[in-house]
C-alpha positions as CSV (number, residue, x, y, z in Angstrom):
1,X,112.8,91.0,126.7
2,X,114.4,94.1,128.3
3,X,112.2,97.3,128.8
4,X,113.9,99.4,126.3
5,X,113.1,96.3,123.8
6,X,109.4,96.0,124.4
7,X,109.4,100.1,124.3
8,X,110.8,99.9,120.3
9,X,108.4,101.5,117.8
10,X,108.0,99.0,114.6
11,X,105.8,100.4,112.3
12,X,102.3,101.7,111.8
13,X,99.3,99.4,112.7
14,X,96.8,101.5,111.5
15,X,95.5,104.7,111.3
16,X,92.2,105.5,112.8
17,X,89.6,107.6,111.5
18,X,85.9,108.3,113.1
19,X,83.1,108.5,110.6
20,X,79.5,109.1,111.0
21,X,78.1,106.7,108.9
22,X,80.3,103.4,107.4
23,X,78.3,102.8,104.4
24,X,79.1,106.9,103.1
25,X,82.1,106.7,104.1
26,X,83.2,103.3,102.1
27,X,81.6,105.1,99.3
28,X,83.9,108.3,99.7
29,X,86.8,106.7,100.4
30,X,86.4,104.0,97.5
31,X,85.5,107.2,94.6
32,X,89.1,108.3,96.2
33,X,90.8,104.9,95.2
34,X,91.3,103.3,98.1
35,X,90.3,99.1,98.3
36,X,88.6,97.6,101.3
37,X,90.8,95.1,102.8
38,X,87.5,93.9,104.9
39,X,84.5,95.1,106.3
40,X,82.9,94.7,109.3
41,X,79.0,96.1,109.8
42,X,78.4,94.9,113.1
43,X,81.4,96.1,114.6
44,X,81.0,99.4,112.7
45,X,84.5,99.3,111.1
46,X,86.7,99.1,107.7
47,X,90.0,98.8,106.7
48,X,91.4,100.7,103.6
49,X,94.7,99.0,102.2
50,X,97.6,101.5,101.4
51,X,99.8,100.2,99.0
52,X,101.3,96.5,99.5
53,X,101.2,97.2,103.5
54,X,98.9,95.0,106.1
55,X,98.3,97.8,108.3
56,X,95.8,100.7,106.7
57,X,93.4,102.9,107.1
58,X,90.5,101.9,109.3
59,X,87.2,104.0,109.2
60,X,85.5,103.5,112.5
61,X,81.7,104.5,112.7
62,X,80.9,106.9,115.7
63,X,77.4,107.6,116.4
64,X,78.2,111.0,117.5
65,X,80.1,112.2,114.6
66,X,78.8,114.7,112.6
67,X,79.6,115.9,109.1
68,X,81.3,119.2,109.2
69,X,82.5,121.8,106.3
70,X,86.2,122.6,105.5
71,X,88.1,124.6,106.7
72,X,89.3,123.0,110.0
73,X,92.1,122.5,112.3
74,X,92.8,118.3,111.8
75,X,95.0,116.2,111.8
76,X,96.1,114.8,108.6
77,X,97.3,111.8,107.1
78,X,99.6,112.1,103.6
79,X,100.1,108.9,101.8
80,X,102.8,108.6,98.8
81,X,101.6,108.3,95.2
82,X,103.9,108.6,92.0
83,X,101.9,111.8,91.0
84,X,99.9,114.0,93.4
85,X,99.0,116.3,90.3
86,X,98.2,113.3,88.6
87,X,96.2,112.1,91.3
88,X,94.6,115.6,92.0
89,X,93.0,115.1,88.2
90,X,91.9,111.3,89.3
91,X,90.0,112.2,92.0
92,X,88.5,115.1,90.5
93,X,87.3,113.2,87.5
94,X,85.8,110.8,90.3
95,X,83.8,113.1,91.9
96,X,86.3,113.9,94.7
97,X,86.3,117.3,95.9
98,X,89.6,118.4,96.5
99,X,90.5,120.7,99.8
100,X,93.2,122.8,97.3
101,X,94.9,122.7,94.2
102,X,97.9,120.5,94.0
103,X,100.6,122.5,96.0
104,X,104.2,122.6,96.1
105,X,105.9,121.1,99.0
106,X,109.7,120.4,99.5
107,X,109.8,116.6,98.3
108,X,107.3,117.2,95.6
109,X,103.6,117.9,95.1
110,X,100.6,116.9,97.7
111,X,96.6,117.3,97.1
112,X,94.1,116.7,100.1
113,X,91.0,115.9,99.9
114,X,88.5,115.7,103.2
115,X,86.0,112.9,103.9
116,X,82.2,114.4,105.4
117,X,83.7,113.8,109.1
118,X,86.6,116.5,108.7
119,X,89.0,113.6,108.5
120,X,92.0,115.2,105.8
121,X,94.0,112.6,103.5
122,X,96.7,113.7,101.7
123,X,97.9,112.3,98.7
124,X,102.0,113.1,98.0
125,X,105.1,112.4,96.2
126,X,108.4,112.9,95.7
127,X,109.0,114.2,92.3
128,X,111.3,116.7,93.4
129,X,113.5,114.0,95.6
130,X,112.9,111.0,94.0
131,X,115.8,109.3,95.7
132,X,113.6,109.6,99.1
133,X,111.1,107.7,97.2
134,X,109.1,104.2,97.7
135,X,109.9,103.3,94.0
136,X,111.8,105.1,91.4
């Protein structure tokens, strides 16, 4: 295998996110509609599946990390739904806070909610360019 070869980006393993506490966190994240792939206590981590994908979301329990208030600068991580507004109203009904109303963004609609660790998930579609789309 060449350099340039062993250098090629794939794909996404996962995305990492620290949380204070994994049990609170699970909580939050399931209310939110994600589904633990596994868990893992004693090694203080989970993985939240996203869509059909094998890599997702893992929450990874930092004993320093400390919940903090919105607003913040983070980084954030938007994942594709079939209706942000529609998801906006699920995870309000479920308890979610969300960061903002459902706002307008060039390929659709996007909602974000934030976890008690300042970790920002953004939930997204493409309503307005459908042909950009996972499904149709």
């Amino acid at each position: 295998m060449s350099d340039d070869q062993s250098y090629e980006l794939l794909g996404f393993d996962n995305v990492l996110l620290p949380v204070g506490d994994l049990g609170e966190a699970v909580a939050f994240y399931e209310r939110a509609g994600f589904t633990v792939g596994f868990r893992l206590d004693e090694a203080g981590i989970a993985l939240l599946r996203v869509g059909g994908e094998t890599p997702g979301i893992l929450l990874r329990q930092e004993d320093a990390c400390g919940h903090r208030p919105p607003p913040w600068p983070a980084t954030r991580v938007w994942l594709e739904v079939p209706d942000a507004r529609a998801a906006a109203r699920r995870l309000h009904t479920a308890g979610v806070p969300l960061l903002d109303a459902p706002f307008s963004v060039a390929t659709g609609w996007t909602v974000e909610v934030a976890d008690l660790w300042g970790n920002v998930i953004g939930f997204t579609d493409y309503t307005k360019r459908p042909e950009l789309a996972r499904r149709t």
